[in-house]
C-alpha positions as CSV (number, residue, x, y, z in Angstrom):
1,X,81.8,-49.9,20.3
2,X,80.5,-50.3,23.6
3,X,76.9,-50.2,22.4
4,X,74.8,-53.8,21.8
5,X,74.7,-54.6,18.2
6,X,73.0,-58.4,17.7
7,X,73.9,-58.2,14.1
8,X,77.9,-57.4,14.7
9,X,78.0,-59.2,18.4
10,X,81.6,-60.3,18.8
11,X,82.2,-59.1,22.5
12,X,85.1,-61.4,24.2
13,X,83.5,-63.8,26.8
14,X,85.3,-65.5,29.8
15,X,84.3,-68.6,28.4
16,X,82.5,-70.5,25.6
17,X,79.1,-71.2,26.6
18,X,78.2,-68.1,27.7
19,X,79.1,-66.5,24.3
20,X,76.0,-69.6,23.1
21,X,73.7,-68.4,25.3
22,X,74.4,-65.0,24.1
23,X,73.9,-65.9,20.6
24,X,71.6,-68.4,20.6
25,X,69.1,-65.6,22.4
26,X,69.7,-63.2,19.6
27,X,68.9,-65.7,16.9
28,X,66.0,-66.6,18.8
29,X,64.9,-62.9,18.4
30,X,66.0,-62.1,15.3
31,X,64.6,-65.1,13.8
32,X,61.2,-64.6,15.0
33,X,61.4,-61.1,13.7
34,X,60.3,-58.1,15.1
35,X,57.0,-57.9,13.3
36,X,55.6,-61.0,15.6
37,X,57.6,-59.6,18.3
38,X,54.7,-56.7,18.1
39,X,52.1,-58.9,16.9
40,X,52.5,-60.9,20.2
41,X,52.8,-57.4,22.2
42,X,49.7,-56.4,20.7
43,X,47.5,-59.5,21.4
44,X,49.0,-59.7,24.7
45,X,49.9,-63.1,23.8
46,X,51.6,-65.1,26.9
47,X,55.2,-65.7,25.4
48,X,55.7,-69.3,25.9
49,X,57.7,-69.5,22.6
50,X,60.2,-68.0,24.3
51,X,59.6,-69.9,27.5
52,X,59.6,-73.2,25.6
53,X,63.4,-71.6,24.3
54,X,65.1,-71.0,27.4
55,X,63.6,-74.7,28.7
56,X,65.1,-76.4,25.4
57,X,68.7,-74.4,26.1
58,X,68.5,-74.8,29.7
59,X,69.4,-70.7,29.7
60,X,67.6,-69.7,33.5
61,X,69.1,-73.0,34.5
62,X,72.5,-71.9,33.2
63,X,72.7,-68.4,33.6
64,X,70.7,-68.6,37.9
65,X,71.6,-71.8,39.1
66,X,74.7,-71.0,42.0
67,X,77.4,-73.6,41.4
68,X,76.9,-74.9,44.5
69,X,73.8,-76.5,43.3
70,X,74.9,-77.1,39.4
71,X,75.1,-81.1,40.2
72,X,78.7,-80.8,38.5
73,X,77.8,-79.0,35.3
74,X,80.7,-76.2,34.8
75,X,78.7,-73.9,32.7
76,X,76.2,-73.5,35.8
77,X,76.7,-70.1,37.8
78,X,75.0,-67.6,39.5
79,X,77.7,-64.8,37.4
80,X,76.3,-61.3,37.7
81,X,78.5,-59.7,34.7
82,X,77.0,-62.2,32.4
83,X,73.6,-61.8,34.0
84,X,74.2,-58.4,32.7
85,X,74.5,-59.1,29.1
86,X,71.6,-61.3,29.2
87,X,69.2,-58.8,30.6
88,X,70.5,-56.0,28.2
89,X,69.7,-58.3,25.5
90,X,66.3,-59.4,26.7
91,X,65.3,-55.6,27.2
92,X,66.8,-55.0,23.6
93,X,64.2,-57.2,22.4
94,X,61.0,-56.2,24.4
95,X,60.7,-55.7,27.9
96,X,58.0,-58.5,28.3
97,X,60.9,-61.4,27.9
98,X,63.2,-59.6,30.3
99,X,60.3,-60.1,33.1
100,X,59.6,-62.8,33.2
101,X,63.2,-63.5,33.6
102,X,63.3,-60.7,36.5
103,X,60.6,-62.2,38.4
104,X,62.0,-65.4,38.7
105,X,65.8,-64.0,39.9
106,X,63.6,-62.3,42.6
107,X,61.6,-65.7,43.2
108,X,64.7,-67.2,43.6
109,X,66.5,-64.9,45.8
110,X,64.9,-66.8,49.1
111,X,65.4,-69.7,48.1
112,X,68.8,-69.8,47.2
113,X,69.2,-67.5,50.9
114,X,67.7,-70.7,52.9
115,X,69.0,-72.9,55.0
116,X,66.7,-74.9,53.7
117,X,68.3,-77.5,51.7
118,X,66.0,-79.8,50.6
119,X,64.0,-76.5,48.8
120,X,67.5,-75.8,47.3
121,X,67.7,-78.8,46.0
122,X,64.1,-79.3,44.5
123,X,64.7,-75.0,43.1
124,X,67.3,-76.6,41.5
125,X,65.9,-79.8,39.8
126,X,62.7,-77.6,38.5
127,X,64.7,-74.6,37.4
128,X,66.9,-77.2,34.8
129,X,63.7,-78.4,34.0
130,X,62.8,-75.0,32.6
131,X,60.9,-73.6,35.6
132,X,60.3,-70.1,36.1
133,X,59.7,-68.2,39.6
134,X,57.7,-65.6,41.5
135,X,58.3,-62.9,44.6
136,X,55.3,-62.7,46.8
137,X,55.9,-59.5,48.4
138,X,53.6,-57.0,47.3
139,X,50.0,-56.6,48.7
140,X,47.2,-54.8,47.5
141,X,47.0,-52.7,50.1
142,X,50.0,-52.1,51.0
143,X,52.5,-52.4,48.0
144,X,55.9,-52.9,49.1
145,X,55.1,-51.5,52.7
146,X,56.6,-55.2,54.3
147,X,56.1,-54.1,57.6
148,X,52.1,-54.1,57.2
149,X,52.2,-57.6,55.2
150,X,48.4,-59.1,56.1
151,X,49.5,-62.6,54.7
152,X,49.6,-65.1,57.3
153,X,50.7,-68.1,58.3
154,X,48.1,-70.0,61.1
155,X,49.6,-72.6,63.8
156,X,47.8,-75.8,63.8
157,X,47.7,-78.5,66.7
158,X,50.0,-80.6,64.8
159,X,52.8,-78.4,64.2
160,X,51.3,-77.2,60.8
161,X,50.9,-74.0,59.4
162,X,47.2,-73.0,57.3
163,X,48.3,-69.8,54.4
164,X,46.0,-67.2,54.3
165,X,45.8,-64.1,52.4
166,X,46.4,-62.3,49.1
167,X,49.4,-61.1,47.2
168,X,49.0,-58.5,44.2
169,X,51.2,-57.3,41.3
170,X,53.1,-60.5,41.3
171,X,54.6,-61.6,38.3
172,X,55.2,-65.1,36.9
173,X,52.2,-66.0,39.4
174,X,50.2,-67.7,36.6
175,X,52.7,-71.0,36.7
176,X,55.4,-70.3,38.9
177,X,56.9,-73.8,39.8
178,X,58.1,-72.3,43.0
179,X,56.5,-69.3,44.8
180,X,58.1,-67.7,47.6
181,X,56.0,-66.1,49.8
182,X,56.7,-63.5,52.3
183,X,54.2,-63.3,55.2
184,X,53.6,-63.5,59.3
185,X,53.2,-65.9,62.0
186,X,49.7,-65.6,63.6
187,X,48.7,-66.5,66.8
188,X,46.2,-69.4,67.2
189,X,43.3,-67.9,66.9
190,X,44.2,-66.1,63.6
191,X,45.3,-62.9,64.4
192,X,48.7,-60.9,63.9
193,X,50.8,-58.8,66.1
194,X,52.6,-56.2,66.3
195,X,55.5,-58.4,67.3
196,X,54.3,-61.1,64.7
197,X,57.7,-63.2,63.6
198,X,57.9,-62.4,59.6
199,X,58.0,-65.5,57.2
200,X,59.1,-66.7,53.8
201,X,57.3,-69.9,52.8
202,X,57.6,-71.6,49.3
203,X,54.0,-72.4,47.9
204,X,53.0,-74.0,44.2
205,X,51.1,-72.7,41.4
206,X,49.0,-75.4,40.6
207,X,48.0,-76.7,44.5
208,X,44.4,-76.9,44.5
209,X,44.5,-73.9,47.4
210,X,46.4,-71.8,45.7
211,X,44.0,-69.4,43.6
212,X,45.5,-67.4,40.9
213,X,42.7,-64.4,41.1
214,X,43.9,-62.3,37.8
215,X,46.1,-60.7,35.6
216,X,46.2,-57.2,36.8
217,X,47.9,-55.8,33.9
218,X,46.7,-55.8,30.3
219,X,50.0,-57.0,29.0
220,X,51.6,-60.1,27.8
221,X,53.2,-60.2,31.0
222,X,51.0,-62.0,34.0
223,X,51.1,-60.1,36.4
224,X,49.0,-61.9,39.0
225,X,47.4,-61.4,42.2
226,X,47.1,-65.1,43.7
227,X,45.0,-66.0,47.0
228,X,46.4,-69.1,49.6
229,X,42.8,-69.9,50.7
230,X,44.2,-72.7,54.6
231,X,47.1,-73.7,52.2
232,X,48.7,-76.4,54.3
233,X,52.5,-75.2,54.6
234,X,55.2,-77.9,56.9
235,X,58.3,-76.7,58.2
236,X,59.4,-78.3,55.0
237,X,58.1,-75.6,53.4
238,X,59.3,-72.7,55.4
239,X,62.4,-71.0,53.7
240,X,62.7,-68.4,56.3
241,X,61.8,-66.9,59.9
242,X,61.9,-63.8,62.1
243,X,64.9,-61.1,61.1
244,X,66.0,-63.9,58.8
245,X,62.9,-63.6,57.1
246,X,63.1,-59.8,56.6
247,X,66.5,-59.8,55.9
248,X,65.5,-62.2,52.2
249,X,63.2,-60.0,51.5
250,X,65.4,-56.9,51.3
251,X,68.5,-58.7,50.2
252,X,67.1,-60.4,47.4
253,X,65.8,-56.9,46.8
254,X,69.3,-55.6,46.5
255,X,70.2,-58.4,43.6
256,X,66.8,-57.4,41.6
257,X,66.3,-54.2,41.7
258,X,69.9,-53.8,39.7
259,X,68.4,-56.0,36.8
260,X,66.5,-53.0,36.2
261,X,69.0,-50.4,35.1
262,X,70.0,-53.2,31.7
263,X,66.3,-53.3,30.8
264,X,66.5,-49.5,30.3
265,X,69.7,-49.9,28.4
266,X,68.3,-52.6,26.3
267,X,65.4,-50.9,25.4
268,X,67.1,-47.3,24.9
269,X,70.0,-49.1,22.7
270,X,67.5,-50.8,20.0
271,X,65.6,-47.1,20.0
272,X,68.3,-44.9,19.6
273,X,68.6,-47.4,16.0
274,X,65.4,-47.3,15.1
275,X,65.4,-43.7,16.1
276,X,68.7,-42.4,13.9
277,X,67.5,-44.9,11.2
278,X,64.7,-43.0,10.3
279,X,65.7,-39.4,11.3
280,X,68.9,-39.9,8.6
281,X,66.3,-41.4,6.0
282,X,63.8,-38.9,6.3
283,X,63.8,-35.5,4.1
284,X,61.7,-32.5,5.2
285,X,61.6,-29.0,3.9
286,X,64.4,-29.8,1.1
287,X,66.8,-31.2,4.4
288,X,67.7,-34.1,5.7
289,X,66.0,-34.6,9.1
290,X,69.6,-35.2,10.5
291,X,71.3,-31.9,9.1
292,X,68.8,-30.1,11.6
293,X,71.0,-28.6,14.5
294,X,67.9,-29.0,16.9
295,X,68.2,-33.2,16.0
296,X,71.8,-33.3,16.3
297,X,71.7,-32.3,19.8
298,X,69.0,-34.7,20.9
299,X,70.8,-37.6,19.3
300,X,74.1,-37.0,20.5
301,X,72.8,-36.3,24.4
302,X,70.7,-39.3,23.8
303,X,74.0,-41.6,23.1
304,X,76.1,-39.6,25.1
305,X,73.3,-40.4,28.1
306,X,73.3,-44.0,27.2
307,X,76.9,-44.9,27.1
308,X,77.2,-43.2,30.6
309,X,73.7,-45.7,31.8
310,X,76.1,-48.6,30.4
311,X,79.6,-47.4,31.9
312,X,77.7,-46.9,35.2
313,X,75.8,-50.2,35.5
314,X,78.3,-52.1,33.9
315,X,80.9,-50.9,36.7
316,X,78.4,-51.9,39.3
317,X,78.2,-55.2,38.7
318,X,82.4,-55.2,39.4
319,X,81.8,-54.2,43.2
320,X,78.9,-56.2,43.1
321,X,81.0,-59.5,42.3
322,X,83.6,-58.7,45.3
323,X,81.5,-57.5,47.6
324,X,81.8,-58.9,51.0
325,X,81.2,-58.4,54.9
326,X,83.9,-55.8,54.6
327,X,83.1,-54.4,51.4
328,X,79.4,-53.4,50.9
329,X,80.1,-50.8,48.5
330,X,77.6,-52.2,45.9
331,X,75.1,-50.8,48.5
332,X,75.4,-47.5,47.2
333,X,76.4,-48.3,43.8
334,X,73.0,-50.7,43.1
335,X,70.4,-48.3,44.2
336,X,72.4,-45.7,42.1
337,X,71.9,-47.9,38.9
338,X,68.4,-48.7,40.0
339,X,66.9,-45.2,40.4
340,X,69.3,-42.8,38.0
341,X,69.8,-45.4,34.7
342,X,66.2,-46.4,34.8
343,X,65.9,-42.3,34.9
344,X,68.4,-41.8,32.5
345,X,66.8,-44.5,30.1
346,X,63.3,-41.7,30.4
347,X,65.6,-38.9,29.2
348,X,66.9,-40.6,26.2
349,X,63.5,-42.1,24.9
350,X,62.0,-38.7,25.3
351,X,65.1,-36.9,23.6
352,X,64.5,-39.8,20.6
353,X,60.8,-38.9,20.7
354,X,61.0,-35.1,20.3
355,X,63.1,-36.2,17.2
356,X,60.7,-38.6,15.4
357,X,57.3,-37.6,16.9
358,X,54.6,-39.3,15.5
359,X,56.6,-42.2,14.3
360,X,57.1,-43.3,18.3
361,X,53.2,-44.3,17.9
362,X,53.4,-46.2,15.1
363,X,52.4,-49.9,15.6
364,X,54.9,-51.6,13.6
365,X,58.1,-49.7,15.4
366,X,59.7,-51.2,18.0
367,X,59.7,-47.7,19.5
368,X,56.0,-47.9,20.3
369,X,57.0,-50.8,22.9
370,X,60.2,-48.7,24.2
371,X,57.9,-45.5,25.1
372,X,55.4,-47.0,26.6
373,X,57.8,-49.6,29.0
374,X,60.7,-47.2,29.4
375,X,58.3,-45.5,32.1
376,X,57.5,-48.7,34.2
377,X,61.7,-49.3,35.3
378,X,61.8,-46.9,37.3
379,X,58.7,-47.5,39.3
380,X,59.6,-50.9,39.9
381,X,61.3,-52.5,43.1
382,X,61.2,-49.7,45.0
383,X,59.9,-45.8,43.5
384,X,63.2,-43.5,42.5
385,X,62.2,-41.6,46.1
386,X,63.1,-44.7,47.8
387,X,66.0,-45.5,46.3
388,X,67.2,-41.8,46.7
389,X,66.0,-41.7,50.4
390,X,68.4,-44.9,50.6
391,X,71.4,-43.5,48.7
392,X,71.2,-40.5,51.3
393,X,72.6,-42.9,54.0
394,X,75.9,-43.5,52.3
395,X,76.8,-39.5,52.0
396,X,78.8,-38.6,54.9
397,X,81.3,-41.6,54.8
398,X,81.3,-41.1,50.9
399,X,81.9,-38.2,50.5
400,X,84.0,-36.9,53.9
401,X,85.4,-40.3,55.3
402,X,87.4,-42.0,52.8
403,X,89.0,-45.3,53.2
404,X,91.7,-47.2,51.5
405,X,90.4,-50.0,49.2
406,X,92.7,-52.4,46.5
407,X,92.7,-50.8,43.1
408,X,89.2,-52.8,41.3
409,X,89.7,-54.4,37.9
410,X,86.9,-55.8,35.6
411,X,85.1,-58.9,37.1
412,X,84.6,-61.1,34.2
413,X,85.7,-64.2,36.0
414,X,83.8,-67.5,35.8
415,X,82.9,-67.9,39.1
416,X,80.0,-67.6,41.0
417,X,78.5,-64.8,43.2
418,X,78.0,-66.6,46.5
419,X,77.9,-63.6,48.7
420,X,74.5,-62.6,47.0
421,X,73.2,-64.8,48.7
422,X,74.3,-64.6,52.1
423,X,74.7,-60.6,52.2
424,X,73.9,-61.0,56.1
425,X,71.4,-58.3,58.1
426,X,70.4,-55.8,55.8
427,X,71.2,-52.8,58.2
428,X,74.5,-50.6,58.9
429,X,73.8,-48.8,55.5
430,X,75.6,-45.6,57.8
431,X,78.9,-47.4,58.5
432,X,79.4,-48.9,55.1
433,X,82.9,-47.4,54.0
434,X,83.9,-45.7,50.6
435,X,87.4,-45.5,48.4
436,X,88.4,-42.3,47.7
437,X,86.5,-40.7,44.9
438,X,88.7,-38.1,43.9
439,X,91.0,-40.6,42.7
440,X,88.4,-41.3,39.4
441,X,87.9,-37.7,38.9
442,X,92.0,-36.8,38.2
443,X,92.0,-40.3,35.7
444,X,90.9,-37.7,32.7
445,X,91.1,-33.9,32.2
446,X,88.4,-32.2,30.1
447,X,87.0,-29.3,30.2
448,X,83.6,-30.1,31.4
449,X,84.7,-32.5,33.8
450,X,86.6,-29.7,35.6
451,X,83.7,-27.5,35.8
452,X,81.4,-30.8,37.4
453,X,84.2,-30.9,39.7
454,X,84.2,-27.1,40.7
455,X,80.2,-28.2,41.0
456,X,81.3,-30.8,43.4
457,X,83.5,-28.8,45.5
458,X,81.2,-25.9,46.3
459,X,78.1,-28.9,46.5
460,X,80.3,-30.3,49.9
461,X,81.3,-26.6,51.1
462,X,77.5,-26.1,51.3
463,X,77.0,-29.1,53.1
464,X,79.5,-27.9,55.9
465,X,78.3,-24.2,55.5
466,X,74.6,-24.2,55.2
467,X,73.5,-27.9,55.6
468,X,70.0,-29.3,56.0
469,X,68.3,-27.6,58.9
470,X,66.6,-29.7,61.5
471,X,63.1,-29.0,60.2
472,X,64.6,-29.6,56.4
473,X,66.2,-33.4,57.7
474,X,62.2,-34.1,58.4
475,X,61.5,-32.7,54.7
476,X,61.6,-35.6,52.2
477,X,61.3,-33.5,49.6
478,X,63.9,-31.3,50.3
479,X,66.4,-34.2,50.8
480,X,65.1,-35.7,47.8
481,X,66.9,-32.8,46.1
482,X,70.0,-33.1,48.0
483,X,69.9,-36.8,47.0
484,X,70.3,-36.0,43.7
485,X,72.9,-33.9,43.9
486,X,74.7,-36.8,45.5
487,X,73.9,-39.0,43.1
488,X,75.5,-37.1,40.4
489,X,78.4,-37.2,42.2
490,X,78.9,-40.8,42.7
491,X,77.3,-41.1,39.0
492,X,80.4,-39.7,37.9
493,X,82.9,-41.5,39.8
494,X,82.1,-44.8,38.4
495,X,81.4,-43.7,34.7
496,X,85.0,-42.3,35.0
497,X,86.5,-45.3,36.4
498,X,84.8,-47.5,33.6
499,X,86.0,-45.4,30.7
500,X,89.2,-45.7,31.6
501,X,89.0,-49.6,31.5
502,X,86.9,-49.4,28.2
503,X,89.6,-47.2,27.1
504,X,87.4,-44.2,26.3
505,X,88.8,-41.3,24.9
506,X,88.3,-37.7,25.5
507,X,85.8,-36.6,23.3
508,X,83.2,-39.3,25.1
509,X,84.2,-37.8,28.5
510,X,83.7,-34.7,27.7
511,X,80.2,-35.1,25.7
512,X,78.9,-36.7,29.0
513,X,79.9,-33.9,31.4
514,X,78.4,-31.7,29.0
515,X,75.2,-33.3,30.3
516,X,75.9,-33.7,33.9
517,X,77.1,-30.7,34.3
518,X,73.6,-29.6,33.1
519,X,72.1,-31.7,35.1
520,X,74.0,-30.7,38.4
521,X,72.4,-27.2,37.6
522,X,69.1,-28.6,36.8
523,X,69.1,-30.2,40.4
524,X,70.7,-27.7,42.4
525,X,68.1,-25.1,41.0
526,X,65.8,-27.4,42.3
527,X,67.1,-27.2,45.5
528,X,66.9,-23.6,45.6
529,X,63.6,-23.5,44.6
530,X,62.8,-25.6,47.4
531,X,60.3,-23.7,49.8
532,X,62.2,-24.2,52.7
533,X,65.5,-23.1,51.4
534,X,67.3,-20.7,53.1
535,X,69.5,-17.8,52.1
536,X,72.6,-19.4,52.4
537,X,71.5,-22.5,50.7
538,X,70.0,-20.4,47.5
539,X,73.2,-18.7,47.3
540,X,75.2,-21.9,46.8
541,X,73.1,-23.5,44.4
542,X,73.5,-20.2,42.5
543,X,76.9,-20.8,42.5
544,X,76.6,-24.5,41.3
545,X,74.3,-23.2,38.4
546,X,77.1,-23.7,35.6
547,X,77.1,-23.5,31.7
548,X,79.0,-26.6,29.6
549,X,82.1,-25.3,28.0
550,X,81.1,-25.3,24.2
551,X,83.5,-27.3,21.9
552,X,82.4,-27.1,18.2
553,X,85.3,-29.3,17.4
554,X,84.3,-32.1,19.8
555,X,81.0,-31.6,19.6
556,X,81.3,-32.5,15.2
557,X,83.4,-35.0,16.3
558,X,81.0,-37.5,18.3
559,X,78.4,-36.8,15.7
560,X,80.6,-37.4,12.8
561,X,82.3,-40.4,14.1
562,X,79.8,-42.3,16.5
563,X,76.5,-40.7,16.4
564,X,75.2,-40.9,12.3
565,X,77.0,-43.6,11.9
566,X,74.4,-45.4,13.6
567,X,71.7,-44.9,11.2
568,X,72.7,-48.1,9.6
569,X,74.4,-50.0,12.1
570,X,71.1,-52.2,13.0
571,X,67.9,-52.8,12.1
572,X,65.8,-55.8,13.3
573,X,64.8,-58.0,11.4
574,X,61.2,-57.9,9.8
């Protein structure tokens, strides 16, 4: 079952202590029991329980601490497939213990990108001390617009540097032992350039210029906008300069932003439970809730959705772990998981709501917390436009310039992801070069995944034959649409590639291009709704518009044999 299950977790791990961590997190969870879990989400109460857990176990230490800088401990590793399971099990659990864990991989992405090794070092003492981290990039004004960054560092006579400025919606900031900072070099008298050289700098929580403002959420997460009121930084304290300096920023970035796609399939995985749970134990109008066709439907798209989110991120991570300066593929691949799981993980919780309505407000369901923070993933690290804008780059080489890569196996090795850190300039995005993807699509043979691949075919011959106009390549919104077509595309190349590893069979392949082949026509009616769509264009998305072949058999069969059977697979304890 490729689905998390805390109560039946025997998945096969590399090694021994990451199968503790695993377990140890989930007795942590279970034992405290979900009814606290929502007392604590209620009061907004600042989870240092579990704070004072991952200290005691040394599990950020562990799980973030590259072995370069583990002082000889074995276990220690910066290991992105078990990063994996560690944030899908956090998310399962509440989304407020999985942030403060993403905030600090962010905080940390700087330092373990410096040259700096003195700060390397002391990340790495405080961190197995049970130290968590913060990413000041966002400003008030500005969000995650880097290039306008007001935070400044000011050049004094003796070769110091005085902080100034602000820095808003950054997590962790309450009591981050290590904050990096992202900011400009002044001139003397204060002000910045246009040319200004761009700056990471570690600061610290509790120096007496460092002014944690507020909490701008009303959450049990602090997420803090801190002030550096002539905070005295030394070239000690300097993690970064000019393009090296931007580079962190967007690169660390690259490793976060991925995190978010296991949140949503954390949160959607303990719903879909709690969701089938009640449906199956619920009797309305002389019928079981799940004997109506209507519920079927939603429950089985809503697992079909989810294993696809899982297949997809979890195949990710393997490009991620061999990336190098001649294979960037993950470049695609991670803001793929970042803006379409994070979506996918909307669909499913609203496909669960329309099922138990009312029951999603209840305050003692853990479904309460799932509706509310299913929406924030995708808004985070970069809005889905971004990330689609982004993926837009990687189309011509994907999908019309193939190249010859190694056959890609699962990555579960013990080692750890040095390239992560020193991914090099963060441009080229265009030149970045693509395996074939046709080869996934002929690995199975159903008959909705011929149809998305009729979808495909006539989705390139549009490209060639009535592509984006020059006033439409100036249209974000129009090649926001386009983007999503693509993104289906490379959606399926990986969740194909995955189910053949996981050994999925045909009836799961089929479910899920049931549903992408609904989406495809979803988006490409989009497109030719578009205002600036032209006749040519409209007349190829009418073409992609294409019905699921209907299988009654298969259909009975995923509900029969994967989907109720879920209604008593997990619940959390009380």
């Amino acid at each position: 079952m490729i689905l998390l299950n805390p109560k039946k977790h025997t998945r096969a791990y590399p090694d021994e202590k990451s199968r503790e961590i695993m377990l140890k997190t989930i007795d942590f969870f279970e034992r405290k029991g979900l009814a606290k879990i929502k007392q604590d989400d209620h009061q907004r109460v600042w989870y240092r329980d579990f704070l004072d857990f991952q200290r005691d176990e040394k599990l950020f230490a562990t799980l973030l601490t590259p072995a370069d800088y583990a002082d000889g401990d074995p276990d220690k590793r910066w290991d992105t497939y078990r990063i994996c399971e560690f944030n899908e099990i956090l998310g399962f659990y509440g989304l407020p213990y999985w942030y403060t864990w993403q905030v600090s991989i962010l905080g940390l992405g700087p330092i373990w990108m410096t040259k700096n090794e003195a700060l390397k070092k002391k990340a790495a003492k405080l961190i197995d001390e049970g130290a968590i981290f913060a990413f000041g990039l966002s400003e008030k004004d500005h969000g995650a617009d880097i290039y306008s960054t007001e935070m400044k560092l000011v050049p004094q006579p003796d070769g110091t540097f005085l902080a100034s400025g602000r820095k808003y919606y950054i997590g962790n900031g309450n009591e981050a032992a290590m904050v990096s900072t992202f900011g400009r070099i002044a001139e003397p008298d204060g002000t910045i350039k246009k040319d200004s050289e761009y700056v990471f700098f570690a600061a610290y929580y509790d120096h007496e210029n460092y002014d944690c403002v507020q909490n701008v959420v009303n959450s049990q997460n602090f997420v803090s906008e801190y002030a550096l009121n002539d905070y005295p930084i030394t070239e000690e304290d300097i993690l970064a300069r000019g393009p090296f300096a931007w580079d962190c920023a967007l690169n660390t970035v690259n490793i976060g932003k991925y995190n978010l796609g296991w949140a949503s399939i954390g949160i959607c995985t303990h719903a879909l439970y709690e969701a089938v749970h009640h449906a199956a134990n619920r009797n309305l109008y002389g019928m079981w809730v799940t004997d109506f066709p209507h519920v079927k439907q939603a429950f089985v798209d809503a697992y079909s959705r989810l294993v696809a989110m899982k297949l997809f991120a979890l195949r990710t991570a393997d490009y991620m772990r061999v990336a190098s300066p001649e294979d960037r593929r993950y470049m695609l691949f991670n803001p793929a998981v970042k803006m379409k799981v994070t979506t996918q993980g909307e669909d499913v919780i609203d496909l669960l709501w329309d099922v138990i309505a009312a029951k999603g407000f209840e305050k003692d369901t853990y479904f309460e917390m799932a509706a509310r923070d299913i929406r924030a993933l995708p808004k985070l690290e970069g809005t889905v436009h971004v990330n689609v804008a982004l993926i837009l780059k990687f189309m011509p080489n994907y999908l019309f310039n193939p190249q010859d890569f190694p056959p890609l196996d699962t990555q579960d090795q013990t080692t750890s992801d040095d390239f992560l850190f020193d991914q090099g300039p963060a441009k080229g995005l265009g030149k970045i070069q693509f395996g074939d993807y046709q080869k996934a699509y002929v690995l199975y043979d159903t008959p909705n995944l011929r149809v998305f691949k009729e979808q495909i075919e006539i989705f390139k011959e549009s490209l060639f034959a009535a592509g984006p106009t020059d006033a439409q390549k100036m249209d974000i919104d129009f090649l926001l649409a386009i983007g999503e077509l693509f993104t289906l595309v490379v959606y399926g190349h990986l969740i194909l590639e995955n189910a053949k590893i996981h050994g999925l069979d045909d009836d799961h392949v089929d479910q899920i291009f049931d549903f992408l082949v609904r989406d495809f026509s979803e988006f490409a009616l989009q497109v030719h709704n578009k205002p600036s769509s032209t006749e040519a264009q409209m007349a190829y998305c009418m073409k992609m518009i294409r019905k699921p072949v209907v299988d009654a058999d298969r259909y009975g069969r995923m509900w029969n044999n994967w989907v109720y059977p879920l209604k008593d697979a997990y619940t959390m304890t009380d």
